[in-house]
ZAMARGU-4260 file (C-alpha; in steps of 0.2 Angstrom, whole numbers, plus 5000, padded with zeros to 4 digits):
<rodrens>
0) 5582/5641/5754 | 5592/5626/5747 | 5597/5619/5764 | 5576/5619/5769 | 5575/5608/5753
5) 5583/5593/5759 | 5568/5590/5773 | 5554/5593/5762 | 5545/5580/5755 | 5534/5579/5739
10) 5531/5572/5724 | 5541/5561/5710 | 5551/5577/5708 | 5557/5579/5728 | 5576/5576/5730
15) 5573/5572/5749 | 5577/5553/5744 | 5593/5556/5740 | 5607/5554/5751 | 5612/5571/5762
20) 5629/5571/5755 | 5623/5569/5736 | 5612/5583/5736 | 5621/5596/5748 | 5636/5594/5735
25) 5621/5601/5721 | 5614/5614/5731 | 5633/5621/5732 | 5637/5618/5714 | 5620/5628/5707
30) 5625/5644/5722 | 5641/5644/5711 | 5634/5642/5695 | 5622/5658/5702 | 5636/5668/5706
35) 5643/5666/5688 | 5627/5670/5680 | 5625/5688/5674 | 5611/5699/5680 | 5600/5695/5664
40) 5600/5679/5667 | 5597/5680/5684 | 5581/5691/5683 | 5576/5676/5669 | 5579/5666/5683
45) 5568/5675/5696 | 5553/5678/5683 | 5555/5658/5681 | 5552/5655/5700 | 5536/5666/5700
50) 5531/5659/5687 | 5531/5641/5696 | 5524/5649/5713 | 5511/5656/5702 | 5505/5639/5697
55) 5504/5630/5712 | 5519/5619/5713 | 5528/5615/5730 | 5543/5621/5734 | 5552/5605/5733
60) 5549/5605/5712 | 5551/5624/5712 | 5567/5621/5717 | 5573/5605/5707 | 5569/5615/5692
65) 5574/5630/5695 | 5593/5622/5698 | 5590/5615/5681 | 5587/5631/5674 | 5603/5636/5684
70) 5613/5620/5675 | 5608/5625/5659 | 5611/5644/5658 | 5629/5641/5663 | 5632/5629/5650
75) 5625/5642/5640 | 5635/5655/5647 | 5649/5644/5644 | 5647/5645/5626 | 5649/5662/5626
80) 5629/5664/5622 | 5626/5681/5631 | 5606/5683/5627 | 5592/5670/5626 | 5588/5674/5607
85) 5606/5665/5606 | 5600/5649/5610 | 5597/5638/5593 | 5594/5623/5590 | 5611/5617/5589
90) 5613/5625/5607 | 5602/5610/5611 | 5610/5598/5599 | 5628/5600/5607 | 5622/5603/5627
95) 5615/5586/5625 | 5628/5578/5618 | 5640/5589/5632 | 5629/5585/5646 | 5636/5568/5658
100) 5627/5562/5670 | 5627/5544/5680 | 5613/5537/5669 | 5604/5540/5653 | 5588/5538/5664
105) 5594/5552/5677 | 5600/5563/5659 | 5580/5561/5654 | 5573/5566/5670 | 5584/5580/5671
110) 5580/5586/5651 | 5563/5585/5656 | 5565/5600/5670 | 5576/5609/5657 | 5562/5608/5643
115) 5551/5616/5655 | 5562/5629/5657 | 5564/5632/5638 | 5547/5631/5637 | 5546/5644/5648
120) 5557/5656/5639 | 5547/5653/5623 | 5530/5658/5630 | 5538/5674/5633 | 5544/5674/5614
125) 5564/5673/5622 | 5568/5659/5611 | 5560/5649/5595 | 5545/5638/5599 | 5551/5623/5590
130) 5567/5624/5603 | 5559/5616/5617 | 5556/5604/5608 | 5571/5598/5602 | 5576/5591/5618
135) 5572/5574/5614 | 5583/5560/5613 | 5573/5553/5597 | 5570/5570/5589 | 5591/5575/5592
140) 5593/5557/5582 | 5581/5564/5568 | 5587/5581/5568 | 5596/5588/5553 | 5604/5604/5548
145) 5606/5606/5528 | 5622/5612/5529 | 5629/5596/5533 | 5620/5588/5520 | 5626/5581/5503
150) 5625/5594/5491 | 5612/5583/5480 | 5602/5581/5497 | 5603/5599/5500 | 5594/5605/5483
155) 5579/5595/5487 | 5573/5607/5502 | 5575/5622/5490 | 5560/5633/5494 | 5556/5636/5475
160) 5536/5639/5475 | 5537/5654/5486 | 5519/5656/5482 | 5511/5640/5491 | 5524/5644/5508
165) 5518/5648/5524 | 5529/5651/5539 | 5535/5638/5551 | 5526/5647/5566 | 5509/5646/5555
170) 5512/5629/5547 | 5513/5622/5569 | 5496/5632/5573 | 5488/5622/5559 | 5494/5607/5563
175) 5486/5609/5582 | 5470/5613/5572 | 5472/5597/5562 | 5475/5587/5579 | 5459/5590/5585
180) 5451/5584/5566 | 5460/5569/5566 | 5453/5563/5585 | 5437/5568/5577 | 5440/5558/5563
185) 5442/5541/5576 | 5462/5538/5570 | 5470/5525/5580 | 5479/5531/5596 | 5495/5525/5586
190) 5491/5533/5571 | 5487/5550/5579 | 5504/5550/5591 | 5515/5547/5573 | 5506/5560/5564
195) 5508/5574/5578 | 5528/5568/5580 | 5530/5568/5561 | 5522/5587/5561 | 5531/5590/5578
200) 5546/5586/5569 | 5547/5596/5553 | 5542/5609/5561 | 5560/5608/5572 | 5569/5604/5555
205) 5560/5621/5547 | 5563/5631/5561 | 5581/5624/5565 | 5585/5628/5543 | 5576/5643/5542
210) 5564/5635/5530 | 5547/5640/5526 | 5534/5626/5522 | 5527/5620/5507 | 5524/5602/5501
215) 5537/5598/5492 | 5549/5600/5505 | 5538/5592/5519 | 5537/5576/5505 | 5557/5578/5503
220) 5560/5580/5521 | 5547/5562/5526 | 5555/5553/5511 | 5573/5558/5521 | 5566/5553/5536
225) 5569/5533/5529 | 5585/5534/5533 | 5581/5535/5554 | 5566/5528/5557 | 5553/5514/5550
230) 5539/5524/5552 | 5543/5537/5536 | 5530/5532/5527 | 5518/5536/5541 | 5527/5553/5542
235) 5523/5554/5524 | 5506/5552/5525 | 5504/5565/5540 | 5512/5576/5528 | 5498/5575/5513
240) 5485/5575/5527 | 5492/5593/5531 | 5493/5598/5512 | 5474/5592/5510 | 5468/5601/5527
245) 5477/5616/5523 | 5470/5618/5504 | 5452/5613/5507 | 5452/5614/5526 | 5444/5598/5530
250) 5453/5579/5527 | 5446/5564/5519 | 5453/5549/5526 | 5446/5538/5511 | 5459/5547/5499
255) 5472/5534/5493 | 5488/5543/5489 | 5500/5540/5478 | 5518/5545/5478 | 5525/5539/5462
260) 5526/5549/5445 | 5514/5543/5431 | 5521/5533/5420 | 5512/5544/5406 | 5519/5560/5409
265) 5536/5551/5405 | 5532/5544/5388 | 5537/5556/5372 | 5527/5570/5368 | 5519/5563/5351
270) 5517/5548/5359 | 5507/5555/5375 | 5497/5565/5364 | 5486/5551/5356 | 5487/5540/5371
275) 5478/5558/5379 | 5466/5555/5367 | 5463/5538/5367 | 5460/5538/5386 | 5448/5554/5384
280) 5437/5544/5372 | 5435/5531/5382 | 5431/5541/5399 | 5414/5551/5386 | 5410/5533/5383
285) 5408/5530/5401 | 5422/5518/5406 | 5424/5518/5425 | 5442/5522/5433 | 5447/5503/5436
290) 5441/5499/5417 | 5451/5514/5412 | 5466/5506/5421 | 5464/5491/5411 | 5467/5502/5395
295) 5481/5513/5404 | 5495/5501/5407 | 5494/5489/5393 | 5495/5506/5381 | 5507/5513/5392
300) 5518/5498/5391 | 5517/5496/5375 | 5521/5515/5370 | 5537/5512/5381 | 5544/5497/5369
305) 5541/5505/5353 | 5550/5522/5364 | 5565/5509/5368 | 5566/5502/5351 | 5567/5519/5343
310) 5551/5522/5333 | 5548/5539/5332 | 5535/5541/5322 | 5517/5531/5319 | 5525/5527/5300
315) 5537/5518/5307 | 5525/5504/5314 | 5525/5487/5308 | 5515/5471/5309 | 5531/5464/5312
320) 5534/5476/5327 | 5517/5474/5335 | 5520/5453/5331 | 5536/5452/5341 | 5528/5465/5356
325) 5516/5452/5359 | 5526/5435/5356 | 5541/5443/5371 | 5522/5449/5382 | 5527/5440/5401
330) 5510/5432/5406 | 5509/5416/5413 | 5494/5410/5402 | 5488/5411/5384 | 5474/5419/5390
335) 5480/5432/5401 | 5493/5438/5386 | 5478/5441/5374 | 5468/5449/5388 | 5481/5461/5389
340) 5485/5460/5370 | 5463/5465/5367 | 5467/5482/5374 | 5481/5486/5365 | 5472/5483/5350
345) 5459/5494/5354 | 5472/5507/5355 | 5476/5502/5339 | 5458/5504/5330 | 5457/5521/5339
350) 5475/5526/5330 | 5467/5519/5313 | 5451/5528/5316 | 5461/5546/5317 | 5472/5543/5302
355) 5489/5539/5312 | 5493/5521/5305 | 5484/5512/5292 | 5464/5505/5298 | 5468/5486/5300
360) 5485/5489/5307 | 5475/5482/5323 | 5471/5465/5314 | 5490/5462/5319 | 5486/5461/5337
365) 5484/5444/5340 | 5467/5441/5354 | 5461/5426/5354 | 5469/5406/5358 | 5461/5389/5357
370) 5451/5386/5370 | 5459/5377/5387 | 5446/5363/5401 | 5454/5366/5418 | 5450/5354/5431
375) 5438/5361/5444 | 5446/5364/5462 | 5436/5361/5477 | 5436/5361/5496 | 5438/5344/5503
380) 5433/5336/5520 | 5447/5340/5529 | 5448/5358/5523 | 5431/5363/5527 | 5435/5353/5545
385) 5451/5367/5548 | 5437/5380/5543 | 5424/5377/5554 | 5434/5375/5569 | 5443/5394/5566
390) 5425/5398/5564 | 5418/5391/5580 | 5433/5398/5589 | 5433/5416/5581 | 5435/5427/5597
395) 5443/5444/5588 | 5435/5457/5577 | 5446/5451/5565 | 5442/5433/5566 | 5423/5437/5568
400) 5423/5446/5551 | 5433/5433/5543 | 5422/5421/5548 | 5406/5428/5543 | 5415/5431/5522
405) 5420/5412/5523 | 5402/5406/5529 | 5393/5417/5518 | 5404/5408/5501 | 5402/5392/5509
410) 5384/5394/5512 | 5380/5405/5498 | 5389/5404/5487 | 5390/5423/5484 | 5406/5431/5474
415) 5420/5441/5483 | 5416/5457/5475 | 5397/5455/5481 | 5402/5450/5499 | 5413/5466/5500
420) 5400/5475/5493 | 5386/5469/5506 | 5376/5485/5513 | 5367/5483/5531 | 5350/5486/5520
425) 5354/5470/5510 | 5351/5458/5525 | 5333/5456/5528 | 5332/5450/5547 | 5315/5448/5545
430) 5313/5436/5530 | 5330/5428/5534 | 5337/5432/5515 | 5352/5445/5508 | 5349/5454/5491
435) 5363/5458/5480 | 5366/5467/5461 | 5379/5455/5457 | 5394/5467/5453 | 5401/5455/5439
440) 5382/5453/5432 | 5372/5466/5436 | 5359/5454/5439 | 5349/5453/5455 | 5349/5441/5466
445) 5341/5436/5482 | 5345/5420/5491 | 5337/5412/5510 | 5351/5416/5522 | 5356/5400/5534
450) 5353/5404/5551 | 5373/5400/5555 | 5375/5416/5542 | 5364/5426/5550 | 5373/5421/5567
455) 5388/5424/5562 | 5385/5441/5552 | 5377/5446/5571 | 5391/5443/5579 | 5403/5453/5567
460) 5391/5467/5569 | 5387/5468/5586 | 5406/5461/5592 | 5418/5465/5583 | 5411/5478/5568
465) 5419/5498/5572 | 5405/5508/5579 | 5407/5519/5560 | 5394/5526/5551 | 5396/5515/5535
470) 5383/5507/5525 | 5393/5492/5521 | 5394/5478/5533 | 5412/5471/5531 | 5422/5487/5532
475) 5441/5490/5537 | 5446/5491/5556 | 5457/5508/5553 | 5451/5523/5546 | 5442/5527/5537
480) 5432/5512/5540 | 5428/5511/5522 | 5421/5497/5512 | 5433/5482/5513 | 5441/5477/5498
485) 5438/5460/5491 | 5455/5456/5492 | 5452/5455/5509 | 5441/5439/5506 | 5455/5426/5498
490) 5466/5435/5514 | 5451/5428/5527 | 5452/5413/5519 | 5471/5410/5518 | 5469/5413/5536
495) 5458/5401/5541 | 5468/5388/5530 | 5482/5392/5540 | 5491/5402/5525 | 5487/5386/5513
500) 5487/5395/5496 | 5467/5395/5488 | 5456/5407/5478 | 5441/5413/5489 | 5432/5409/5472
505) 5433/5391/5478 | 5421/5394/5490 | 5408/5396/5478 | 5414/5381/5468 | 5413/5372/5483
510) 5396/5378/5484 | 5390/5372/5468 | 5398/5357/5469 | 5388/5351/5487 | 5372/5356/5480
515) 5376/5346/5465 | 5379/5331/5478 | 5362/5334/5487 | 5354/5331/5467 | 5348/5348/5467
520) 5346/5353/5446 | 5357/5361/5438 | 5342/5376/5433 | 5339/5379/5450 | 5359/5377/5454
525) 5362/5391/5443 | 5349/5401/5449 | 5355/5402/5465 | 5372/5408/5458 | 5365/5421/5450
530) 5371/5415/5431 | 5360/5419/5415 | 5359/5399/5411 | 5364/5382/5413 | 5381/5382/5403
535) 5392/5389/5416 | 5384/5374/5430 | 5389/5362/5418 | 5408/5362/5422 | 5405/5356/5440
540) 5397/5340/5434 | 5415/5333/5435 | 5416/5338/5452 | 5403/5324/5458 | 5414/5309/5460
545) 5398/5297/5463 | 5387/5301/5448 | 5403/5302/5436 | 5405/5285/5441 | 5391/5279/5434
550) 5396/5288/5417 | 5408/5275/5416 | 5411/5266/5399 | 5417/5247/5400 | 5432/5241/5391
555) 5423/5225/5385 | 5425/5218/5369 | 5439/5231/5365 | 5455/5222/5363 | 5471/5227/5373
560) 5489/5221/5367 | 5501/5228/5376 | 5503/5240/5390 | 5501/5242/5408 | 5482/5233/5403
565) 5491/5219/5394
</rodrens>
């Protein structure tokens, strides 16, 4: 039969373009390889080759593979591996490394025949399903066997929550249902291909240990995965979207996840106890998460020096104490150090309020400094010049939606929080206007929207928006094509300024300032930003060179001895 072989032509596959010599020396080697192999084997062998007949392959690749199958079993018969059921994963680990061929190209295509074959074998329940699999050049570099671990390493794959495992067989069939959701759930053609490799993957390592699955050993086994390859934390996070499909059987993609233990849980006991209850007063008094997490860390940070300079008991605090915590506080400004410090006090009046220190204790907490003119920063010609050229020449989705953030706080004047926050429904097309509840506020406002606004919100939308099903209008390009976060509105900017470093508030300042220039009045200027009254205009007044001029007072009559004016 092997001898018909080297006339036939066929696909990829065919060995009829190699030279005559080169591929009567193979047939001869695989006939003795043949007469080595024991009957078992050879009956796998024959069930292989109806198998291939059976699904309509030429006889050309029939026969390529089954002289792989042929190379392979007598390797395995080599290593004294008299069954099927005896090839492991380490099989596979060492007849890689064993193998020689010319090239590593020539080693690939021929793995790829022997997969097949293994595949083959595991259909049929012959050998583990994870041991096709392991045939890879990049999953062999990933593989690990405990046993060769480093004892610490080792005990972080201890399976000791028997009650949340499932076997490695039923952990793979869920992670081909997820598959399918995560498609569904328009993921990235990246994104899906390292999620199915990471899940691909433990399930060679579980299978390869003799593990069962549970989370904590998918997380230890992810977290491992940074010594081999850059995309651990992408493993990671295929890992808690398994946890989240198999406990609620569905997956949000919104959910942020977070990996590190809370700082909290680690203070003492009677310190976490009040700080519990601190925290639990201010969630019935309606506090949001992210006001809740302006409390959290400056408590938490301040329970952890009292822990590190060894008070142990609310008795023990002092004036003194709570003087020199807020004296060595590392902020930058006045301001920001009492901010911070305002919080901490109200921890404070809580602990007074329950009895555990004395009721002004909290007076100690300094908040308040003298107050501070900072000059008003603007845009100037030239800036606004780099901006409207990246906005004429905005081609990308990317580009397109950064232009549409900067236009609108050029034109409009609107916050960053308020842009972000931007719904479809805001834009009246109709009366040319966008309405907004001002996030800082809670004030509404509706302004006239410019015509390049409108243009350029269009063109985000219609060329460069993902088809998603949001109801905001500047949303992220990746799932879960969720609301963009304003952060995202200083990063347009930088972009557009060619990474020149500016706070997208300048915009709006930039804004003011113009229509302040145009003599608009400072009533209708603040309307238009959406403040309660005139006070907060009045510090752009500085900003309008001209007119400031004329404020000028003449040094006349005021006698000067001395000095650069001398």
């Amino acid at each position: 039969m092997y001898t018909e072989v080297i006339n036939l032509k066929g696909d990829d596959f065919s060995m009829s373009n190699q030279p005559r010599e080169s591929i009567l020396t193979k047939v001869t080697e695989t006939r003795e390889k043949m007469r080595s192999l024991d009957s078992s084997s050879k009956d796998i062998l024959d069930a292989f080759k109806e198998n291939l007949a059976n699904n309509g392959h030429n006889v050309t690749y029939q026969c390529t593979l089954h002289s792989a199958a042929v190379h392979f079993l007598d390797y395995v018969r080599s290593r004294d591996i008299s069954t099927p059921g005896g090839i492991t994963h380490r099989t596979i680990f060492e007849y890689y490394r064993d193998d020689q061929h010319d090239d590593y190209k020539k080693k690939d295509k021929h793995n790829v025949y022997v997969r097949k074959f293994l595949h083959f074998l595991s259909e049929r329940g012959l050998i583990r399903a994870s041991v096709p699999f392991t045939l890879d050049k990049v999953v062999l570099s990933h593989l690990n066997f405990i046993e060769s671990l480093p004892p610490e390493i080792q005990c972080s794959f201890n399976e000791n929550d028997q009650s949340i495992c499932m076997c490695a067989d039923d952990y793979y069939r869920k992670t081909l249902e997820l598959r399918r959701l995560i498609n569904e759930h328009n993921y990235s053609k990246g994104a899906q291909k390292v999620f199915r490799q990471a899940w691909k993957e433990l399930f060679i390592f579980l299978e390869a240990n003799s593990l069962k699955y549970n989370q904590s050993i998918a997380l230890a086994w992810s977290i491992y995965m940074s010594r081999y390859t850059s995309q651990w934390m992408a493993f990671r996070r295929a890992m808690m979207l398994f946890e989240q499909y198999r406990s609620n059987g569905y997956i949000a993609p919104q959910t942020a996840y977070s990996y590190k233990q809370d700082r909290a849980e680690l203070l003492p006991e009677w310190f976490r106890t009040d700080y519990d209850e601190f925290m639990n007063a201010k969630r019935k008094e309606g506090f949001t998460e992210s006001a809740l997490k302006s409390f959290k860390y400056p408590c938490i940070r301040f329970l952890e020096h009292l822990d590190i300079i060894g008070i142990r008991d609310w008795g023990e605090l002092t004036p003194e104490t709570i003087k020199e915590f807020h004296r060595q506080s590392p902020h930058s400004t006045p301001e920001a150090r009492n901010a911070y410090s305002s919080r901490i006090r109200r921890f404070l009046e809580h602990l007074g309020v329950t009895g555990r220190v004395y009721p002004t204790l909290f007076m100690a907490m300094p908040c308040e400094n003298a107050p501070r003119m900072s000059l008003i920063k603007t845009l100037n010609d030239d800036e606004i010049a780099i901006i409207t050229k990246y906005q004429n020449d905005a081609a990308g989705a990317y580009e397109l939606r950064n232009a549409a953030i900067i236009l609108i706080g050029l034109r409009m004047g609107l916050r960053a929080s308020d842009i972000a926050g931007l719904k479809l429904s805001d834009v009246s097309w109709e009366q040319e206007a966008i309405s907004v509840m001002q996030q800082k506020t809670s004030k509404f406002l509706k302004l006239p929207m410019p015509i390049e606004v409108g243009n350029a919100i269009y063109r985000y939308i219609i060329h460069g928006r993902p088809s998603a099903s949001s109801e905001y209008i500047f949303i992220t390009h990746r799932v879960p094509f969720d609301r963009l976060n304003e952060n995202a509105c200083q990063r347009a900017l930088k972009k557009a300024l060619r990474d020149k470093s500016q706070g997208f508030h300048v915009t709006r300042k930039t804004f003011a300032t113009r229509m302040l220039i145009e003599n608009v009045g400072t009533t209708r200027i603040a309307e238009t930003l959406g403040h309660v009254n005139n006070s907060s205009v009045m510090k752009y007044l500085s900003t309008n060179d001209e007119k400031m001029r004329m404020c000028t007072l003449s040094l006349k009559g005021i006698p000067v001895s001395g000095g650069a004016l001398a």
